[in-house]
MILUM-400371 format. One record per residue (C-alpha): residue in one letter; y, x negated, z. Coordinates in steps of 0.05 Angstrom, whole numbers, plus 5000, padded with zeros to 4 digits. Layout:
BEGIN
AYXZ
...
//
This chain:
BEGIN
X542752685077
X535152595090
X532753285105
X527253275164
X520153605164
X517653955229
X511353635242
X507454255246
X508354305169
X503753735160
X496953865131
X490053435114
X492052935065
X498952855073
X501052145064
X505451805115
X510551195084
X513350835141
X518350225153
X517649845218
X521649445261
X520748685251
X519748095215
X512048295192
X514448935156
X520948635139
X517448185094
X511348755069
X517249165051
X521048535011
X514848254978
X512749024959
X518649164935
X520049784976
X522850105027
X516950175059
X512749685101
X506850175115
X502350715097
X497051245128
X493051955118
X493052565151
X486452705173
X488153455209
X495453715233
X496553315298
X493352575269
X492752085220
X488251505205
X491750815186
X489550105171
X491449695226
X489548945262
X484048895285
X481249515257
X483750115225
X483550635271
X485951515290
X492751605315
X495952265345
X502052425312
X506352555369
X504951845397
X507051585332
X513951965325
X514651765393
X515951055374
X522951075347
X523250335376
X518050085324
X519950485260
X525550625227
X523751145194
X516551545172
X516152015115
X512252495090
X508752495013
X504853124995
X499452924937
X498053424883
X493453484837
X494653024757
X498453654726
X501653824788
X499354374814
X497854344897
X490954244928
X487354754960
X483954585026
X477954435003
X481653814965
X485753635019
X479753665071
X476553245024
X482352715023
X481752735103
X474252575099
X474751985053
X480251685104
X475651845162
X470451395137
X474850825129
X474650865205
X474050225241
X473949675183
X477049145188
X484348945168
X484448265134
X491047905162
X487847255136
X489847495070
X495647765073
X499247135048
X495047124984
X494947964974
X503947764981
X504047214923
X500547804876
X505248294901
X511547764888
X508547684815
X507248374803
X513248554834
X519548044832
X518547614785
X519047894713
X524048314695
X521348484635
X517649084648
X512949084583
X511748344629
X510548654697
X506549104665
X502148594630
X501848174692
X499848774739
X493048954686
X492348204695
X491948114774
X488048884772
X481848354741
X482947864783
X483548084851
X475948314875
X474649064911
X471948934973
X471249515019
X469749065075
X477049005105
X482749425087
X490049395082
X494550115099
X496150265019
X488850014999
X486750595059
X491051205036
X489250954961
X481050974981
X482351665012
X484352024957
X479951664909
X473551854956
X475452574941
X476652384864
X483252524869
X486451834855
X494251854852
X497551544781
X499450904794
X505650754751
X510049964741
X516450234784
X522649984773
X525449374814
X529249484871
X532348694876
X532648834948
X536148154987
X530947725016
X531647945091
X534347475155
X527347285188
X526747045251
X521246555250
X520046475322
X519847255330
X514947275258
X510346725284
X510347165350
X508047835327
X503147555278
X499047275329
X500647785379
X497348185315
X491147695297
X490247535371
X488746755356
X493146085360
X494945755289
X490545415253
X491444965203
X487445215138
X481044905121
X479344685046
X476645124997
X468845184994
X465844844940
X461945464922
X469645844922
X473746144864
X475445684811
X481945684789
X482346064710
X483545544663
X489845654604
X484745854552
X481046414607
X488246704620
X489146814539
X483147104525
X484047584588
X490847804553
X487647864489
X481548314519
X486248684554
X491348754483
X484748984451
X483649634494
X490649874486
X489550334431
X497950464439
X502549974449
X505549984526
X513550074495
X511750734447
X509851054518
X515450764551
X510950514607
X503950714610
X500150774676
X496950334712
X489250384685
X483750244743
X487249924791
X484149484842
X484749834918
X485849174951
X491349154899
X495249804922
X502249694951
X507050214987
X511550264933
X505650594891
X504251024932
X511851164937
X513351304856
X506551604839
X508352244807
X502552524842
X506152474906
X511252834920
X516052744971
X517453285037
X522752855074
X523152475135
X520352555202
X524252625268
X523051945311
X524151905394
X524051315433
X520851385496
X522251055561
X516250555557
X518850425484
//
């Protein structure tokens, strides 16, 4: 049995790892990986900040455990320090600072469906791990850090690395969670009800875009990326993930960091307007 947290426990830098209601975070959750389809901060004992369409944005607590009809469940990660021990205020003010000033950016739904094919590589698709390992330090150099919209994970990840404090990032171990039953009148739905636009068809790539790598780009990125492993990934059993890319942060890292440990759950309401 899940054992619950009073809320009152709940200090500056606390991280919150949600699962909502829905065919959005049904899918986050599946292409993640995880049981989790979103993430925030603790900023003080009664809030959080989160990343959120059309901006991130400072939410009271109370209103958030107040939605019972939206999530399904919230739960509380403490983060501590790279040899264990807890932070003192000073870190965990610092934590809240760095998510403060992520503070009205905005979230990028637009790609969302590209940030989801990395996560399915990464994630799902080999199950080799000395593979998904390889093929995470691959997308790490390919996915640009842009600080100019944020995702939830990419938030909480900012945070703590603002106060130098940036949780391990490890190559978890699959879940093979069931693709889940989407409705795809009720998904097309709540993503514009979250973009607040009609569907448009996409417009061709900009001549000045990305090019695509070419075969003999990808095998030189393997070998550069061979060459700076001084140990080989299976005499470590899995070594962590080296400077990884914010924008590249999912739940389920933050989830089996071994720099976050878990409190429990949360105790949800619904209320009568829902």
């Amino acid at each position: 049995m899940t054992p619950f947290v009073d809320p009152a426990a709940l200090r500056p830098g606390d991280v919150l790892l949600m699962r909502g209601i829905g065919p959005v975070s049904d899918l986050i959750a599946w292409f993640g990986d995880s049981s989790y389809s979103h993430a925030a901060v603790m900023v003080d004992g009664t809030s959080f900040v989160e990343a959120a369409a059309p901006v991130s944005r400072r939410v009271r607590l109370a209103d958030r455990l107040a939605q019972g009809a939206y999530y399904d469940f919230i739960d509380v990660l403490r983060p501590t320090r790279g040899n264990g021990e807890p932070l003192d205020d000073a870190a965990r003010a610092a934590i809240a600072d760095g998510a403060n000033a992520c503070l009205d950016v905005p979230y990028p739904l637009d790609a969302l469906w590209q940030m989801a094919v990395f996560a399915t590589l990464r994630n799902r698709v080999p199950a080799d791990a000395g593979v998904r390992w390889l093929l995470r330090e691959l997308i790490e150099h390919l996915i640009a850090d842009d600080p100019s919209h944020m995702v939830c994970s990419e938030l909480v990840y900012r945070a703590c690395l603002a106060a130098d404090l940036p949780p391990a990032l490890i190559v978890s171990a699959q879940l093979d969670l069931p693709f889940p039953k989407i409705d795809v009148a009720e998904l097309i739905r709540e993503w514009r009800e979250a973009s607040g636009k009609q569907h448009t068809a996409p417009t061709a790539a900009s001549p000045d875009g990305p090019m695509l790598a070419s075969e003999d780009a990808l095998r030189e990125s393997f070998a550069r990326l061979r060459a700076t492993r001084t140990i080989a990934p299976a005499a470590l059993g899995m070594p962590p993930v080296l400077r990884p890319s914010p924008r590249d942060v999912m739940p389920v890292d933050l989830e089996t960091s071994p720099q976050l440990r878990r409190l429990g759950r949360l105790p949800l309401t619904v209320t009568a307007s829902g």
